[in-house]
ROROBA-503368 format. One record per residue: residue number from 1; residue in one letter; x negated, y, z of N, C-alpha, C in turn. Coordinates in Angstrom, 2 decimals, padded with zeros to 5 digits. Atoms other than C-alpha are relative to their C-alpha. Example, Ala and Ser with C-alpha at 12.3 -4.5 7.8 and 13.67 -1.06 7.14 Angstrom:
2
1, a, -000.89, -001.19, 000.00, -012.30, -004.50, 007.80, -000.90, 001.20, 000.00
2, s, 000.82, -001.19, -000.06, -013.67, -001.06, 007.14, 000.77, 001.09, 000.73
This chain:
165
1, x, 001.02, -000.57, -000.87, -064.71, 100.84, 056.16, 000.00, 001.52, -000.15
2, x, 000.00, -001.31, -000.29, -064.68, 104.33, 057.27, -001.70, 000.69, -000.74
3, x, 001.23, -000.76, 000.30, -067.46, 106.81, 055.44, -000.76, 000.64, 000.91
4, x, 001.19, -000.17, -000.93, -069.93, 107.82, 057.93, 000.45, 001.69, -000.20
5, x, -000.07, -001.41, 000.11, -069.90, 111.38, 056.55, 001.68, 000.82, 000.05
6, x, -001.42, -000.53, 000.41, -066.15, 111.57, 055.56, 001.14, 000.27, 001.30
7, x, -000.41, -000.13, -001.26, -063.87, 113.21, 058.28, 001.61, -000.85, 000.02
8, x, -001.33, 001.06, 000.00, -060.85, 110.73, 059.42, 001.08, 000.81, -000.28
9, x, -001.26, -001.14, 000.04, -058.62, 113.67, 058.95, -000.04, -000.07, -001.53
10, x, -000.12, -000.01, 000.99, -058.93, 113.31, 054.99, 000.62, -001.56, -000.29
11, x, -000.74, 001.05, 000.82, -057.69, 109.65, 054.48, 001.28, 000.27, 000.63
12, x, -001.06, -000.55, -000.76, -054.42, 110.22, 054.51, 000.75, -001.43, -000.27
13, x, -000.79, 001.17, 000.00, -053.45, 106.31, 053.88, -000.90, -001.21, 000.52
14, x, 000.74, 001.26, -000.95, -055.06, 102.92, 055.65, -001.48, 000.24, -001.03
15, x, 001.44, -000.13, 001.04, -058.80, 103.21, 054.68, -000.64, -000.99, -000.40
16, x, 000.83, 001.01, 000.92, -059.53, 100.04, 053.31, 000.73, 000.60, -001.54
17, x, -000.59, 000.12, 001.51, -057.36, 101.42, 050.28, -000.79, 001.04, -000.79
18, x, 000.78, -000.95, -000.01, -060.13, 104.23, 049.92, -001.62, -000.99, -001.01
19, x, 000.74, 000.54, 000.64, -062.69, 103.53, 047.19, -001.17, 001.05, 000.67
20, x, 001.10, -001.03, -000.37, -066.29, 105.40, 048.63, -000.77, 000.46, -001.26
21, x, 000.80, -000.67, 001.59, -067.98, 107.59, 045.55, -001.06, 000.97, 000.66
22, x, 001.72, -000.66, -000.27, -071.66, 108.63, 045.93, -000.33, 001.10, -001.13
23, x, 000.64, -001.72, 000.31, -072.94, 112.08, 045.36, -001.19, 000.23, -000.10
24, x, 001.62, -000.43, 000.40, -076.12, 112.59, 043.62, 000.15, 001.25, -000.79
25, x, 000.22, -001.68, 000.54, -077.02, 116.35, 043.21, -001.21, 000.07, -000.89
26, x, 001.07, -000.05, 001.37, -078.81, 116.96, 040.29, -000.54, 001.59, 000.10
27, x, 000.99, -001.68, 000.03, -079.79, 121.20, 041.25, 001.22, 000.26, 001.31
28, x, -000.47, -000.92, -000.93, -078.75, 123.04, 044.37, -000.94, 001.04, 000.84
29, x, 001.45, -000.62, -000.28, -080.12, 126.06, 045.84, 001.45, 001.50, 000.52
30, x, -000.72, -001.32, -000.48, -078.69, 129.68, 047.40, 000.28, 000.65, -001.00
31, x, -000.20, -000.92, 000.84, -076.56, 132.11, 045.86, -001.06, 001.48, 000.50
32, x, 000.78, -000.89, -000.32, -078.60, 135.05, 045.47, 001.15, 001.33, 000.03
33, x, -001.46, -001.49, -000.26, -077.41, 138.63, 046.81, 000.18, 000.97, -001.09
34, x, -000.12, -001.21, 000.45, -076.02, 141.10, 044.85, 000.57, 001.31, 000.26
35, x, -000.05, -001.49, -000.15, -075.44, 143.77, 046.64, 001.40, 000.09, 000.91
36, x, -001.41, -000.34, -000.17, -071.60, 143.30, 046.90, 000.66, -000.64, 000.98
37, x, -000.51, 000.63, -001.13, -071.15, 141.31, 050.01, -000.08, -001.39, 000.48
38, x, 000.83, 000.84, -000.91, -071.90, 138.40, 052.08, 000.36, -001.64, -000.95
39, x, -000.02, 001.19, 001.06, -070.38, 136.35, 049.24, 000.29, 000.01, -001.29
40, x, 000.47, -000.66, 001.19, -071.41, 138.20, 046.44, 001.47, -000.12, -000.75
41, x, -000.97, -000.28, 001.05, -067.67, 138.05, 044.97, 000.22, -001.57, -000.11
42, x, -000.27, 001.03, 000.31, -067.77, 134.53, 044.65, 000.84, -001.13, 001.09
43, x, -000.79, 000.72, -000.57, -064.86, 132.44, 046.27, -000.80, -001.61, 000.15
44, x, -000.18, 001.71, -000.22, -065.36, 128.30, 047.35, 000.68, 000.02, -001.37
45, x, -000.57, 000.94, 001.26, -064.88, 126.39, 043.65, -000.53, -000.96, -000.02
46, x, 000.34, 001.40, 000.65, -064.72, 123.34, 042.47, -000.29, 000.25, -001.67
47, x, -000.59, -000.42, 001.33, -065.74, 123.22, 039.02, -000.12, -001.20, -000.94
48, x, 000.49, 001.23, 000.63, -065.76, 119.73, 036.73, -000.50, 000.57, -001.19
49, x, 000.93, -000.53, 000.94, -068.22, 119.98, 034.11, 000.11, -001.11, -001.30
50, x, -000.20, 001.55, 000.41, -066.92, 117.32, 031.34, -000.43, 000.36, -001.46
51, x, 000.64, 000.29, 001.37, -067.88, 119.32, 027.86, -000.62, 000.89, 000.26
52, x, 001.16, -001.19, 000.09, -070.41, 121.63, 026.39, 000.98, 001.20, 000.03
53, x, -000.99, -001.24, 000.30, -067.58, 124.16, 026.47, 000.41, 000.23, 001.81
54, x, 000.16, -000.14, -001.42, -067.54, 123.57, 030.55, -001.15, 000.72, 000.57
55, x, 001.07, -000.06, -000.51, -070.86, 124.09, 031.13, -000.53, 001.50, -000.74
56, x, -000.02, -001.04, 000.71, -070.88, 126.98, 029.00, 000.71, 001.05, 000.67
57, x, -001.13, -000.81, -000.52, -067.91, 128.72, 030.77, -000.84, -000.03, 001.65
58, x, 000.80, 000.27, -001.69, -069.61, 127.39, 034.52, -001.52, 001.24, -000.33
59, x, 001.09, -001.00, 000.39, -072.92, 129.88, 033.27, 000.68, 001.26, -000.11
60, x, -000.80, -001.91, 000.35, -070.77, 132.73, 032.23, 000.37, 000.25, 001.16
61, x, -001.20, 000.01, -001.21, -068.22, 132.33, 035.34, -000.96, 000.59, 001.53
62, x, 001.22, -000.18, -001.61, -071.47, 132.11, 038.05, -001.25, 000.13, -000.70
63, x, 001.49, 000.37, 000.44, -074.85, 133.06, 036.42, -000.51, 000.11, 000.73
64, x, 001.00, 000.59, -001.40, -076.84, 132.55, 039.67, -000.21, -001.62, -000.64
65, x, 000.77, 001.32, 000.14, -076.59, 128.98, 038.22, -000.24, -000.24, -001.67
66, x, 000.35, -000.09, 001.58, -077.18, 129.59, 034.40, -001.61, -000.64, -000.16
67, x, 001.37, 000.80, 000.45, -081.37, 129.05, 034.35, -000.21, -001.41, 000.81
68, x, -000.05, 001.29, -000.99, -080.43, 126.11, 037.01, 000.45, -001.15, -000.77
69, x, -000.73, 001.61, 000.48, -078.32, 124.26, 034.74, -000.53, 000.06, -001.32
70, x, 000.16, 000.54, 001.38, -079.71, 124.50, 031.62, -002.20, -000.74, -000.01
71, x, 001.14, 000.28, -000.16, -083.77, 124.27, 033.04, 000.47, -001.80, 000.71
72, x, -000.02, 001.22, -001.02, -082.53, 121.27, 035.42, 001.05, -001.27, -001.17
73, x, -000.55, 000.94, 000.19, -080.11, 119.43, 033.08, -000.44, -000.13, -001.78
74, x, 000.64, 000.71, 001.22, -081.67, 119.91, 029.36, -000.73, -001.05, -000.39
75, x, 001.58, 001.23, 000.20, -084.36, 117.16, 029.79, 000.70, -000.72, 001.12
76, x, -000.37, 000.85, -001.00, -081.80, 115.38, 032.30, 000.83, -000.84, -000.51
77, x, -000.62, 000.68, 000.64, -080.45, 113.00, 030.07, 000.27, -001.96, 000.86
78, x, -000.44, 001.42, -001.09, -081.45, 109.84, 032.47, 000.90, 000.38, 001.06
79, x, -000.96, -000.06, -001.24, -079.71, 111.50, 035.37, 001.91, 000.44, -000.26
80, x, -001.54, -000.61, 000.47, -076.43, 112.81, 033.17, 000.52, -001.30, -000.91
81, x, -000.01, 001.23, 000.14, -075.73, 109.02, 032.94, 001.67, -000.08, -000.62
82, x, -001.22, -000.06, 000.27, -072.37, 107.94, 030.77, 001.14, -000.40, 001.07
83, x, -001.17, 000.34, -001.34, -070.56, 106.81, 033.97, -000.19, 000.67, 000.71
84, x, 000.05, -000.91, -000.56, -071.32, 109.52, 035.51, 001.02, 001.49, 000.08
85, x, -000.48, -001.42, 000.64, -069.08, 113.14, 035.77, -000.28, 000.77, 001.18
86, x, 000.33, -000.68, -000.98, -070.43, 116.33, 036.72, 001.27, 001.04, 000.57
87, x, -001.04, -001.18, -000.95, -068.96, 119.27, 039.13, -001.47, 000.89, 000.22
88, x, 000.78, -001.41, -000.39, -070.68, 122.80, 039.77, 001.07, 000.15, 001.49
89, x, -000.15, -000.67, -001.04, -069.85, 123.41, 043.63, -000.15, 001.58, 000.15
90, x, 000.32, -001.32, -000.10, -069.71, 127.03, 044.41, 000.61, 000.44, 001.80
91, x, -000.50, -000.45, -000.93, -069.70, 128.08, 048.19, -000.38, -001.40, 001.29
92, x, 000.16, 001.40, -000.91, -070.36, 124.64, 049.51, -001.26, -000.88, -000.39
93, x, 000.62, 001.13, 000.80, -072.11, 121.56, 049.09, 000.56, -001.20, 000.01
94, x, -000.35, 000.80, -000.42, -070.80, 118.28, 049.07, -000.97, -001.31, 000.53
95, x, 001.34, 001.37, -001.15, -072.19, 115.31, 051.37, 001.02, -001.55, -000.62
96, x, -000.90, 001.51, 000.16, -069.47, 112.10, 050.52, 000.71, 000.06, -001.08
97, x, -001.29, -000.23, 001.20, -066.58, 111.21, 048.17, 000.93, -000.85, 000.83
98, x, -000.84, 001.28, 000.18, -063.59, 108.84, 048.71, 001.18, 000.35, -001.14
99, x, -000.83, -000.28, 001.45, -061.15, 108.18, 045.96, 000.85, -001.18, 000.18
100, x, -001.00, 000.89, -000.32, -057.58, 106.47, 045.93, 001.16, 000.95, -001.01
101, x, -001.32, -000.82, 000.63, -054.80, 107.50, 043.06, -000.60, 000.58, -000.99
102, x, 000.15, -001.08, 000.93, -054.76, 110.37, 041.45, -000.71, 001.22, 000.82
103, x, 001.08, -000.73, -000.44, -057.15, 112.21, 044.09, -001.05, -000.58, 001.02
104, x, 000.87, 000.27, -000.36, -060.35, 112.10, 044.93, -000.54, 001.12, 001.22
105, x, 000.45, -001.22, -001.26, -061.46, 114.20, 048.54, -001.31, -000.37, 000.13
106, x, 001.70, -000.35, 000.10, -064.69, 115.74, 048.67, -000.77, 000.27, 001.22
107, x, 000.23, -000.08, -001.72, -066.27, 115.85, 052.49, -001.88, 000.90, -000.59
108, x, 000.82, -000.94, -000.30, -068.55, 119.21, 052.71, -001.01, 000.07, 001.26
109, x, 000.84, -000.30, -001.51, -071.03, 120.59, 055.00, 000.40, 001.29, 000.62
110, x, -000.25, -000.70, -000.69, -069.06, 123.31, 055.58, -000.09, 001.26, -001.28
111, x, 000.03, -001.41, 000.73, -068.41, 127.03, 053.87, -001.48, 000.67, -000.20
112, x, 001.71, -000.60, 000.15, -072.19, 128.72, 052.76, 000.06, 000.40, -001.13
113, x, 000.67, -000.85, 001.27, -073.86, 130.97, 050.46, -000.82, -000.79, -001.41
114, x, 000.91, 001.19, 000.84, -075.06, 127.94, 048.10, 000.96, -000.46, -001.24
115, x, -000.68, 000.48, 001.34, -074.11, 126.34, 045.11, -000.47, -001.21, -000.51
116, x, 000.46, 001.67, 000.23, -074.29, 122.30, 043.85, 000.15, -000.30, -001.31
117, x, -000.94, 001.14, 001.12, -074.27, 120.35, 040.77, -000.40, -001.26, 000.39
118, x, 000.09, 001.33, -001.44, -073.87, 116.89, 041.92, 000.85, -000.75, -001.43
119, x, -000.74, 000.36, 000.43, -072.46, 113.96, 039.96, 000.46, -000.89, 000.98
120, x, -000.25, 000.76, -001.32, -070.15, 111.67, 041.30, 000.43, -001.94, -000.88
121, x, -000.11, 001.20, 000.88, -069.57, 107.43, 039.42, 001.11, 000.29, -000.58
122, x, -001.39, 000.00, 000.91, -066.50, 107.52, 036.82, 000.29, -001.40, 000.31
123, x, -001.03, 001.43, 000.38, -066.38, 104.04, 036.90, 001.18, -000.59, 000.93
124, x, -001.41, 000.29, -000.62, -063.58, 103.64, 039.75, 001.05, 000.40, -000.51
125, x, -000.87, -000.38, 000.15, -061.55, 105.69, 038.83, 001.03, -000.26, -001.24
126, x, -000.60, 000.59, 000.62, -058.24, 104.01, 037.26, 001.42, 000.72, -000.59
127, x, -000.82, -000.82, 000.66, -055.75, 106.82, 036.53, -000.83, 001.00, -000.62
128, x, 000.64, -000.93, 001.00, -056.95, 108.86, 033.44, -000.12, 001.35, 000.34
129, x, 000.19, -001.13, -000.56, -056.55, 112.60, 035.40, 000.05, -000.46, 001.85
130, x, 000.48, -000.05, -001.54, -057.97, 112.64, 039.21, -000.12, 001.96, 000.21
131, x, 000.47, -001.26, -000.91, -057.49, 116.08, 041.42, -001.64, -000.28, 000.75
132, x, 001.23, 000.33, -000.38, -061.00, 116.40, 043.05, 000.64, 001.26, 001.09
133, x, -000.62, -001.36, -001.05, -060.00, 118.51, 046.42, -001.28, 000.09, 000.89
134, x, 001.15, -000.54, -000.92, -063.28, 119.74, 048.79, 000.55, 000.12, 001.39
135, x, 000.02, -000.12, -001.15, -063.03, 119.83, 052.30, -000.75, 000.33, 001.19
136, x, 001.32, -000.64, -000.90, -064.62, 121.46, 055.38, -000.29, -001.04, 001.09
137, x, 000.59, 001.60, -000.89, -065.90, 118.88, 058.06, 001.03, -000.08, 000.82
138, x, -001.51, -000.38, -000.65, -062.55, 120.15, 059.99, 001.18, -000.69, -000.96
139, x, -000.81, 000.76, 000.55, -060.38, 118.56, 057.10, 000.51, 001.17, -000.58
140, x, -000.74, -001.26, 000.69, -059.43, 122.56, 055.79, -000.52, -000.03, -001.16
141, x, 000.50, 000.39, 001.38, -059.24, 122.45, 051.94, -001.07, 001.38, -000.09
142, x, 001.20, -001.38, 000.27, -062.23, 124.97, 050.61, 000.57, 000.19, -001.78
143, x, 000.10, -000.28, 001.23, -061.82, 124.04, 046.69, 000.69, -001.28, -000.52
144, x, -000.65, 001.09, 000.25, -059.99, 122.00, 044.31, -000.28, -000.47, -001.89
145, x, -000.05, -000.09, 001.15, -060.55, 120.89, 040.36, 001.20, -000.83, -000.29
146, x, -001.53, 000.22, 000.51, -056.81, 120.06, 039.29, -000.38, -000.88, -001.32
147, x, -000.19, 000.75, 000.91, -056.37, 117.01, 036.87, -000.74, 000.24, -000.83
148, x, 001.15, 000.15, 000.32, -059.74, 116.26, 035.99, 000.24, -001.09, -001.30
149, x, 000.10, 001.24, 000.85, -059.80, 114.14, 032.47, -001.03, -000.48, 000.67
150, x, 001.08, 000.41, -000.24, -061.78, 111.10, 033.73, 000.32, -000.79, -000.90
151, x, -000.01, 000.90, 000.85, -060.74, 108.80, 030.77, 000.39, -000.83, 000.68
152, x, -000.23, 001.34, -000.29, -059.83, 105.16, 030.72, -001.22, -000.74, 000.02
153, x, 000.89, 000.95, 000.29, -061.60, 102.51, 031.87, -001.06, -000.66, -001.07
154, x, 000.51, 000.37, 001.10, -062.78, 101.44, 028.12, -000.74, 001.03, -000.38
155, x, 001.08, -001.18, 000.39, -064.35, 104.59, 027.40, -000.44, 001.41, 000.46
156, x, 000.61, -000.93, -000.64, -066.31, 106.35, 029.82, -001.04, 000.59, -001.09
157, x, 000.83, -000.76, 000.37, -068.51, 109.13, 028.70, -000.22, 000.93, 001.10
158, x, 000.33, -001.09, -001.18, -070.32, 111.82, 030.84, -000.15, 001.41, -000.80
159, x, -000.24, -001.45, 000.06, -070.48, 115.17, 030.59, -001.09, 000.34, -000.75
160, x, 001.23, -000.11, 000.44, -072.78, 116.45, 027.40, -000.71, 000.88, 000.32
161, x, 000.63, -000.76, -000.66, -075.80, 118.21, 028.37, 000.04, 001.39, -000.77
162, x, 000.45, -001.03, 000.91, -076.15, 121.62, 027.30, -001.04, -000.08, -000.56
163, x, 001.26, 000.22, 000.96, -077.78, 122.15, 024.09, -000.16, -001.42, -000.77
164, x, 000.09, 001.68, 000.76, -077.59, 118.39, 023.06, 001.06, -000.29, -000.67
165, x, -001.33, 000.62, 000.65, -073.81, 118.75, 021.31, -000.56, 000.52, -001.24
């Protein structure tokens, strides 16, 4: 079955072979201006968020989302669920998932001044590194996180929260 949100221009093989992965955003909100232009310096990223040494580097890299992720995900221990893995969006947001292989395509709302953290289920996924590639509702890539550890089947874990390692 075809994803409602996901544009037909991203499956690129028969879409029953397409697993669908749901996107629950855990903080999103506008980049704020600084001065330096209509996108403050900051390119479309993907960013997977899998240790405290991610989420650490994602604060340094973009602090527009530094008091976002540590106010929104310190005390978010029910929503930073072990089958769960996060991603910091930067430039986008994402609306869908589908997942087949070794990549998973991400169906956007399009290029914007905003920024997401969003998780998306681990438990499909059956090769131990997944690309995670973003897309604009046109099917043009925006962002990509390159051979994502998602573990094996036997031992999922999610991404620890900052402050809790």
């Amino acid at each position: 079955m075809v994803h409602h949100l996901v544009p037909r221009a991203l499956y690129e093989h028969p879409v029953v072979e397409y697993i669908p992965l749901e996107v629950v955003t855990l903080a999103s909100g506008a980049m704020p201006p600084s001065g330096r232009g209509p996108w403050d310096g900051f390119p479309p990223a993907l960013v997977a968020l899998r240790t405290a040494a991610d989420w650490q580097a994602a604060t340094q890299a973009y602090p527009f989302a530094r008091d976002v992720v540590y106010s929104r995900l310190r005390g978010a221990e029910s929503t930073q669920a072990p089958n769960r893995l996060a991603f910091l969006a930067v430039g986008f947001r994402v609306e869908a998932g589908i997942y087949r292989g070794s990549k998973a395509s991400l169906a956007t709302s399009g290029a914007a001044q905003v920024y997401q953290i969003f998780t998306l289920p681990s438990k499909y996924f059956y090769k131990p590194r997944v690309t995670f590639v973003a897309y604009t509702p046109l099917g043009a890539e925006l962002a990509q996180a390159r051979d994502v550890e998602v573990g094996d089947r036997s031992s999922r874990a999610g991404a620890p929260v900052p402050g809790n390692t």
